[in-house]
N, C-alpha and C positions, 0 to 999 in steps of 0.2 A: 550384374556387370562389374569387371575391379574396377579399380581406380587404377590410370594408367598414366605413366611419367615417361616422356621423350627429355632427354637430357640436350637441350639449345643450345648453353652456351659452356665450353668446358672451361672449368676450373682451373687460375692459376695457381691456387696456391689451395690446400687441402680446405676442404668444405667442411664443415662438419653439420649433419643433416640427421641428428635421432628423432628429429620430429618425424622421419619415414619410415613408421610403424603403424600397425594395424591399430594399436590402443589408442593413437592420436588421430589416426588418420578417419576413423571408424563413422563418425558420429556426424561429421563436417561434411560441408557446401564445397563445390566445386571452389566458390570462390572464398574458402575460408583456406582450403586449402594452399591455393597460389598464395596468401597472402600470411602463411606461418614463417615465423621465421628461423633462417639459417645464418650460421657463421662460417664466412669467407677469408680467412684470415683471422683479425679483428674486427671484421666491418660484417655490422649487422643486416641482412637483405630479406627482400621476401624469396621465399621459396619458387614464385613464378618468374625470377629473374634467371634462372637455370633447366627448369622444365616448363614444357608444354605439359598441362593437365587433364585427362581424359575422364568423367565418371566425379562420381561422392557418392557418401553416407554409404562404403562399403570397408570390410575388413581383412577383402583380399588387395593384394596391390602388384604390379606389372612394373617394374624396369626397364628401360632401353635407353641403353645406350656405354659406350668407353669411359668407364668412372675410377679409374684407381687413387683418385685424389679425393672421390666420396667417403665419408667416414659417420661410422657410429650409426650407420644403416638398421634397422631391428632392434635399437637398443632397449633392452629391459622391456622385451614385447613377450606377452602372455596370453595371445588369441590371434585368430588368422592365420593370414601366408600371405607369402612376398618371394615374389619368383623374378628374378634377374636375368634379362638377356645381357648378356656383359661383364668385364671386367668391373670389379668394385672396390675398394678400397678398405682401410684396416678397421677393426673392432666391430667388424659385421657380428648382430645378433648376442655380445657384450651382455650379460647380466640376463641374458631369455630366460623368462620360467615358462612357454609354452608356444606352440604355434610349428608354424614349417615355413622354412627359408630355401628356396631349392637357387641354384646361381648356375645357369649356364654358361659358361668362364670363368675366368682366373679370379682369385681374391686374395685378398691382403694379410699382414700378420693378425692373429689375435684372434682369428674365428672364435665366436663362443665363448670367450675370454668369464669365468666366472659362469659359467650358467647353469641353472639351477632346472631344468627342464626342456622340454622341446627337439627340434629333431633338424640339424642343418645336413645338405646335403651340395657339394661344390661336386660338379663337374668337369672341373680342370683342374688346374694345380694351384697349394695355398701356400700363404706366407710363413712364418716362424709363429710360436708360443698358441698354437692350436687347442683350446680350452684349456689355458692354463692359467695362473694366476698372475694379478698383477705384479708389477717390483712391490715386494714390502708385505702383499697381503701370504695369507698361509693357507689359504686353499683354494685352488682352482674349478673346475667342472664339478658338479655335485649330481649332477644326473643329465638324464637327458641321451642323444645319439648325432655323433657327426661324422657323416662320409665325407673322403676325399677321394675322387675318384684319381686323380694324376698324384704327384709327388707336394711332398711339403718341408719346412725349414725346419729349423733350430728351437727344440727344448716343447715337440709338439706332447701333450699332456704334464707339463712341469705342475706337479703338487697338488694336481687332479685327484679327488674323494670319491667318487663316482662317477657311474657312465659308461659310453664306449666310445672308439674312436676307433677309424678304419682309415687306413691309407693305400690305394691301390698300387701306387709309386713308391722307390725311396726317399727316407726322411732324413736331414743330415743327425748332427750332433743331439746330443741329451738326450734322444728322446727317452721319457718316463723322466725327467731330471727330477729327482724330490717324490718322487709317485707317492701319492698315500693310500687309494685306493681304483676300483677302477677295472676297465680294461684298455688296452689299446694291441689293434690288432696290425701287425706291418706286411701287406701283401708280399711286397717287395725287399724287403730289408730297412735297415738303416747303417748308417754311417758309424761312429766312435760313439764308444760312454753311453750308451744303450742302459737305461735303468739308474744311472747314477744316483747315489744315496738314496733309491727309492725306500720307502719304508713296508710298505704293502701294494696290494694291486700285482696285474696279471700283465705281461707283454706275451704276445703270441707275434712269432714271425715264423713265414713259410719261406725263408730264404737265410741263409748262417750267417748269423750276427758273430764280429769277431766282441768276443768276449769280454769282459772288464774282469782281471784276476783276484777282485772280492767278489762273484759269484761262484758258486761252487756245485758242481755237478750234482745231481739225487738220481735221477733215473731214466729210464725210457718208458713211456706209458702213453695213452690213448684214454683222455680224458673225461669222462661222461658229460662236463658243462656246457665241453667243444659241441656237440650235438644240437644241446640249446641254443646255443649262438651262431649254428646253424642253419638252424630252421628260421630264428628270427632275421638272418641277413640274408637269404636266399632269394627274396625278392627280389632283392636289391643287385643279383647278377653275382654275389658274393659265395664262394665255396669255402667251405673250409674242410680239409683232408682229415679224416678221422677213423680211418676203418684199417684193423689190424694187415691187412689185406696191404695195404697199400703203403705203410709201411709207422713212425710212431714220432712221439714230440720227446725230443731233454730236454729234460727239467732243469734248471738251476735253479737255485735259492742266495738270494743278497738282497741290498747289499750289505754282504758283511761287514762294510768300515762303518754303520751306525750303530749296533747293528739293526738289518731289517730283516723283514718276512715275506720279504715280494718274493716273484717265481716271475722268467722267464721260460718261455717254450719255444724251441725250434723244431719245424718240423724235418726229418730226416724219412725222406725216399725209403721203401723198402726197394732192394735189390732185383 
């Protein structure tokens, strides 16, 4: 049975709650649980002054409730799952080396921020800097898989090493900002500066990205990797066009003002 949290009393001022991870949550008594503590502000509380607690000593865990003022949700969690009815709040799942986060609504900036493993999946639409790194540090996502199934913000994979990312929706600005490795795939499109001083890593969009004039065209081709990536996101309701048939991806290469070795791909309709 999980361990199951009814959110009682909303938050006036950001919560911050990484104690709501499967590695802490795992091992503990109902009533060890209520009584971990969170930060409200400044003011230290137990955990059972904001939810009702259903269940212990397990390392799946249930959400409910309108939390966008929850924070640091999954952090640096490396077993289980934690599955969210609701809106949640930023730096969900922050530093994960493992596990499954699935969020049925919206969430905050920073999904995945740094992570080094594991597999988030949002259902709605997310905030800005979507596995990317923090201010100051030099690498973002190093492995691991994050859907979004609606749209997301500004600078989604900034300076991301590995991994993949998927956006069902458009992304604004930067996205790929600094790339070093990676993929990020844009159903939808994005907004300006797509790729910016990326170094390496791949952007695949099925929608025409207006261009940044330090990438430079190479070709029209139909990729064998595309295939891979594929099969492995197809469960997920996820297509990706790849068959000569139907028509093929330009390539560009940037960004030139570093210079880099990234590639973007857009896909283009055959006629």
């Amino acid at each position: 049975m999980p361990v199951t949290f009814h959110l009682k009393r909303t938050p006036t001022v950001p919560l911050e709650a990484e104690v709501l991870t499967p590695d802490v949550i795992g091992g503990l008594s109902n009533a060890e649980i209520r009584a971990l503590t969170v930060y409200h502000g400044k003011r230290q509380l137990p955990l059972g002054e904001f939810f009702d607690v259903e269940g212990e000593k397990c390392e799946d865990l249930v959400l409910h409730g309108t939390m966008p003022k929850v924070r640091w949700v999954g952090r640096a969690m490396s077993k289980g799952t934690i599955t969210i009815h609701g809106s949640i709040g930023m730096h969900l799942g922050a530093y994960m080396t493992g596990g499954l986060i699935n969020v049925h609504g919206n969430a905050g900036d920073w999904i995945g921020a740094e992570m080094k493993n594991g597999f988030i999946h949002i259902h709605g639409n997310a905030g800005g800097q979507v596995g990317a790194a923090y201010r100051g540090a030099l690498q973002g996502m190093r492995n691991g898989t994050i859907i979004i199934d609606g749209s997301a913000g500004l600078e989604v994979g900034m300076r991301m090493r590995r991994g993949t990312i998927v956006v069902g929706g458009p992304t604004r600005d930067f996205t790929g900002l600094q790339m070093k490795g990676g993929t990020i795939i844009l159903m939808s499109g994005a907004e300006i500066r797509t790729g910016a001083w990326m170094k390496r890593g791949t952007i695949i969009s099925l929608k025409p990205l207006q261009m940044m004039p330090t990438f430079a065209y190479a070709a029209h081709l139909n990729p064998v990797f595309i295939n891979i990536l594929a099969r492995t996101l197809a469960p997920f309701g996820i297509r990706l066009p790849n068959e000569e048939s139907e028509g093929a991806y330009a390539l560009y290469s940037g960004d030139r003002s570093i210079p880099g070795k990234g590639e973007i791909l857009v896909w283009q309709p055959g006629a």
